[in-house]
PASE-589359 format. One record per residue (C-alpha): residue number from 0; residue in three letters; chain; x, y negated, z negated. Coordinates in nm, 4 decimals. Layout:
<atoms>
{NUM, "ALA", "A", {X, Y, Z}},
...
</atoms>
This chain:
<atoms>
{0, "UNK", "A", {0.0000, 0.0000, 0.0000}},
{1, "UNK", "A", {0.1483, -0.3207, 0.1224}},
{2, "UNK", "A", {0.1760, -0.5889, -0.1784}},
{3, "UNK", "A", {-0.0136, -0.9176, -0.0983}},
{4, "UNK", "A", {0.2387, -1.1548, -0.2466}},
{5, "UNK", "A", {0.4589, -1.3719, -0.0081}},
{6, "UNK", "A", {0.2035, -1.3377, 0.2769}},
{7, "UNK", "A", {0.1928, -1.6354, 0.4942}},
{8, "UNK", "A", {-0.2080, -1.6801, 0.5775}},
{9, "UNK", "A", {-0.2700, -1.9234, 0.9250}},
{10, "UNK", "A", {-0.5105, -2.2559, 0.8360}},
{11, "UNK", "A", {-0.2895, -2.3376, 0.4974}},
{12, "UNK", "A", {-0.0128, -2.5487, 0.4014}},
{13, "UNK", "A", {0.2394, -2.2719, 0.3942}},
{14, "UNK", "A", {0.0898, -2.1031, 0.7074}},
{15, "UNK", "A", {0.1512, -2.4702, 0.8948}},
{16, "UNK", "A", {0.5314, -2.5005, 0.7767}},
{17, "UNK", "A", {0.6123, -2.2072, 0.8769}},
{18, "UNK", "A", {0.4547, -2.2320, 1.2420}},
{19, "UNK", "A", {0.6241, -2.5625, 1.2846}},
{20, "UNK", "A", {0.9756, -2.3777, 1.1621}},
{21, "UNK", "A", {0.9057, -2.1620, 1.3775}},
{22, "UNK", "A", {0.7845, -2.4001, 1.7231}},
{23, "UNK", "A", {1.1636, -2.5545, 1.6026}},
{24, "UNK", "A", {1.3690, -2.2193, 1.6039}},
{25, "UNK", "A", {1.2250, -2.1514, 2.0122}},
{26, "UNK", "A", {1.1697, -2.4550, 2.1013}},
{27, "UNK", "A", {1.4781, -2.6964, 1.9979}},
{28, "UNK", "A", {1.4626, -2.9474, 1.6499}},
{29, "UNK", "A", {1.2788, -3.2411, 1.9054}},
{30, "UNK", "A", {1.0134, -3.0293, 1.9865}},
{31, "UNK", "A", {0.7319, -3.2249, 1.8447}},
{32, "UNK", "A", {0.9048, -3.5239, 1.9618}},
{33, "UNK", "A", {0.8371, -3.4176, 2.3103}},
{34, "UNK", "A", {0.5100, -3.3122, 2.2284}},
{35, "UNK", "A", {0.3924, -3.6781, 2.1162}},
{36, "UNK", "A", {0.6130, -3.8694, 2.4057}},
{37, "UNK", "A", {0.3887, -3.6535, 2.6958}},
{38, "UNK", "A", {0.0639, -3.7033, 2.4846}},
{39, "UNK", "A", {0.1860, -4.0539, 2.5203}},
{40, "UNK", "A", {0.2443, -4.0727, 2.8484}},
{41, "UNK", "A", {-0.0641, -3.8761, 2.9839}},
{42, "UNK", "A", {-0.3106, -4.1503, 2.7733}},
{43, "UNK", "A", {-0.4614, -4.3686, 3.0185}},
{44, "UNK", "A", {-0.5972, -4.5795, 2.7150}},
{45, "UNK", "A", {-0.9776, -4.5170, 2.7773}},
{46, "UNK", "A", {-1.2463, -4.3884, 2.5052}},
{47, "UNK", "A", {-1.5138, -4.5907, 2.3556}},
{48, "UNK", "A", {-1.2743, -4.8176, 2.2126}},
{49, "UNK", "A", {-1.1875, -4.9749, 2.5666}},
{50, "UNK", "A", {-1.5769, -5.0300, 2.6611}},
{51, "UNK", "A", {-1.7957, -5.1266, 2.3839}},
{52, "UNK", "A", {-2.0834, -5.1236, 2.6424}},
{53, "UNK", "A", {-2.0281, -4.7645, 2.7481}},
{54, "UNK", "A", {-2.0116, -4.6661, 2.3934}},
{55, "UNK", "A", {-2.3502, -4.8480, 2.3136}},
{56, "UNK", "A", {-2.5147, -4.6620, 2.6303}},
{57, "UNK", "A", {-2.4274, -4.3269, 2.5123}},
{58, "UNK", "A", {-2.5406, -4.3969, 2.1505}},
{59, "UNK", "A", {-2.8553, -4.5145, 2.2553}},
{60, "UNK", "A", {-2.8964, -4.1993, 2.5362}},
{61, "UNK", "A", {-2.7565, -3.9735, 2.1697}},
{62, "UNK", "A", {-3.0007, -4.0782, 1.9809}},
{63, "UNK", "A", {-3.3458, -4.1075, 2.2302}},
{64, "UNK", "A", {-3.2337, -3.6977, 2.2871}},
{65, "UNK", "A", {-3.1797, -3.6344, 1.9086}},
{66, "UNK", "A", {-3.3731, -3.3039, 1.8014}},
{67, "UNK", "A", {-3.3653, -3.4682, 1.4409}},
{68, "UNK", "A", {-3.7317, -3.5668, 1.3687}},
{69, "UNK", "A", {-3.8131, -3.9043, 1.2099}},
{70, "UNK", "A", {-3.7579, -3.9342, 0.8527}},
{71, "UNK", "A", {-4.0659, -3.8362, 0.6087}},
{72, "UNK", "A", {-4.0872, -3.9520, 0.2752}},
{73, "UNK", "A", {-4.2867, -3.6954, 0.0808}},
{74, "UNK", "A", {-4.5269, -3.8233, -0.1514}},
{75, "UNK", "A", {-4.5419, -3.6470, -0.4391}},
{76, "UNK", "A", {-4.8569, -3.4101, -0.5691}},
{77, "UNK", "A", {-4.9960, -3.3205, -0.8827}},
{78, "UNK", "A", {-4.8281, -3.0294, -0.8789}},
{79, "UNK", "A", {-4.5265, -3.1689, -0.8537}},
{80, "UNK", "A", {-4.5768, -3.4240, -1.1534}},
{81, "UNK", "A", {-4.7384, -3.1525, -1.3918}},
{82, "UNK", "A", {-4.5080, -2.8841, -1.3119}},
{83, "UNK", "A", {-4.2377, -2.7851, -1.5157}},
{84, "UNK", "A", {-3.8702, -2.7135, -1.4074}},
{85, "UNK", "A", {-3.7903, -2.3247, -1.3388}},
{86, "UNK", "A", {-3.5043, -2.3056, -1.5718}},
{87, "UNK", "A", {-3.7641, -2.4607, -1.8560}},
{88, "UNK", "A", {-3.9884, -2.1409, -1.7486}},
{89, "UNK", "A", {-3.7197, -1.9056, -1.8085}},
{90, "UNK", "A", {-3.6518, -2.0275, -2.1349}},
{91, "UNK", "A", {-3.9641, -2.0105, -2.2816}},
{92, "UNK", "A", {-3.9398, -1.6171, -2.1982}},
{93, "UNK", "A", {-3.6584, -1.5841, -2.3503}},
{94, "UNK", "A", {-3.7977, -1.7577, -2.6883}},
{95, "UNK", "A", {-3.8679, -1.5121, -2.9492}},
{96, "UNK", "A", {-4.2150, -1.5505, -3.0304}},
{97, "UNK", "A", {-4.3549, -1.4486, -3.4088}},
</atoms>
């Protein structure tokens, strides 16, 4: 039986370190230097930010196709007032009773 301690598990801290020691080792120390400089290069610098207009258009086209219904405020019942919590229920079982 293999012993759990010392494993490396993917999505943590630890799991992250070691992939980027690792992306080093193969791929040179300025790996993630190169990374960022063609990320860099390939932006064109468009996204909402550029074109406040465009980004109002698609809100507005986002939110008249929403599948979200409007809100409803519930108005409470009589039941609702004169009803005691559950966990109050479950207490008065568990009174002793003389």
């Amino acid at each position: 039986m293999a012993r759990k301690i010392g494993i490396i598990i993917p999505g943590t801290r630890a799991g992250g370190l070691k992939a980027a020691k690792t992306n080093r080792l193969r791929h040179g120390k300025d790996f993630y230097v190169r990374v960022g400089k063609l990320g860099g290069e390939l932006s064109i610098g468009g996204g909402f930010a550029a074109n406040r207009e465009l980004a109002r258009e698609a809100g507005a086209k986002g939110g008249k196709i929403s599948r979200r219904g409007k809100a409803k405020t519930k108005q409470p019942t009589l039941d609702d007032i004169t009803n005691r919590p559950y966990w109050q229920s479950l207490l008065d079982k568990l009174t002793i009773r003389k």
